[in-house]
C-alpha positions in Angstrom: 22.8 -5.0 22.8 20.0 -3.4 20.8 16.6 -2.3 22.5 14.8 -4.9 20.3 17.1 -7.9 21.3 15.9 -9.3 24.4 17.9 -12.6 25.5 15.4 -14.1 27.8 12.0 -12.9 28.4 11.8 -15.6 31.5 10.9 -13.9 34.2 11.3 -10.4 33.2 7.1 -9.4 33.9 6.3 -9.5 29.9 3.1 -11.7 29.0 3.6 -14.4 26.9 2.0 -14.1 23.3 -0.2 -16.7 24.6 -2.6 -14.4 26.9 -3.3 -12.4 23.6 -6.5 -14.2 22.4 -7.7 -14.5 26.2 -7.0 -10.6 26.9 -9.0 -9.8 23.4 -11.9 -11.6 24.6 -11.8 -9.6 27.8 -11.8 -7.1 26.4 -14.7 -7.9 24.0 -16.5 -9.1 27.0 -16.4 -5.9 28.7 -17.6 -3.9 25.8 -20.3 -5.9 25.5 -21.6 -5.8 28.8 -21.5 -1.6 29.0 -23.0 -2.2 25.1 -26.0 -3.9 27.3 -25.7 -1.6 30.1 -26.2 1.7 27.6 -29.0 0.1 25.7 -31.1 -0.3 28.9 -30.7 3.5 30.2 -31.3 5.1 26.8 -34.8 6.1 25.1 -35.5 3.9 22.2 -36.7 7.1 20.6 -33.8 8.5 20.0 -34.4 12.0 21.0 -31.4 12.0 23.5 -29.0 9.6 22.2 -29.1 6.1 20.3 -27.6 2.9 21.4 -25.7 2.6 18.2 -23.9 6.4 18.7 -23.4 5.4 22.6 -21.8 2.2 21.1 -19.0 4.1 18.9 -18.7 6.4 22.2 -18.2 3.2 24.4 -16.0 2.4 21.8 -13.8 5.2 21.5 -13.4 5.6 25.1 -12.2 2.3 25.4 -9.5 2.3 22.9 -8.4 5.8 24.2 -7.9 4.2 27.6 -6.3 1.1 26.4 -4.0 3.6 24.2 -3.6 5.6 27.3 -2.4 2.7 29.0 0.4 1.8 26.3 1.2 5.1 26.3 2.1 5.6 29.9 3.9 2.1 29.5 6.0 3.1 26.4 7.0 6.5 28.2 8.3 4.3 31.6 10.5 1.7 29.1 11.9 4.4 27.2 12.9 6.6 30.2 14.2 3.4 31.7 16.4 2.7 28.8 17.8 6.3 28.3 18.6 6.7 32.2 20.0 2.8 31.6 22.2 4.1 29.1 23.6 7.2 30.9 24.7 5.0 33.7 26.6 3.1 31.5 28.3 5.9 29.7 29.3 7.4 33.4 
C-alpha cells in the first residue's frame, strides 16, 4: 500500500473536503476581528506603528502558527508511518 492510497477515510479522524470553505471563513473571521482590535489600540498618527503594518504582522503571525500547526501534524504522520513500517519489517 502506498502512503498516498488511503482505502477508506470513514472514520479515520480526517475532515472531509467539505469543512474547507467553513474553516477558511474562520479563519478570515478571526483575522478580521484582531484587524479591528489593532486598529483601536494604535495612534492614528503613525508615530508608533500603523494599522496597515500591524495588519501584515497579524498576518504573518497567523500563517506561521497555522504552518506551525501542519508542521507538528506532518512530523506525527510521518513518524507514525516509519515506526508503522519497522513493525512490519520485524
Amino acid at each position: 500500500m502506498s502512503i498516498l492510497s488511503f482505502p477508506s477515510l470513514s472514520g479515520s479522524g480526517v475532515v472531509p473536503l467539505d469543512y474547507m470553505n467553513p474553516f477558511l471563513d474562520e479563519q478570515l473571521r478571526a483575522l478580521e476581528e484582531r484587524f479591528k482590535e489593532a486598529a483601536k489600540v494604535l495612534p492614528s498618527d503613525g508615530k508608533l506603528i500603523t494599522a496597515a503594518e500591524a495588519r501584515i504582522l497579524i498576518g504573518l503571525i497567523h500563517v506561521r502558527q497555522i504552518a506551525s500547526a501542519h508542521s507538528e501534524v506532518f512530523l506525527f504522520l510521518v513518524l507514525f508511518f516509519v515506526q508503522s513500517q519497522s513493525l512490519i519489517l520485524v
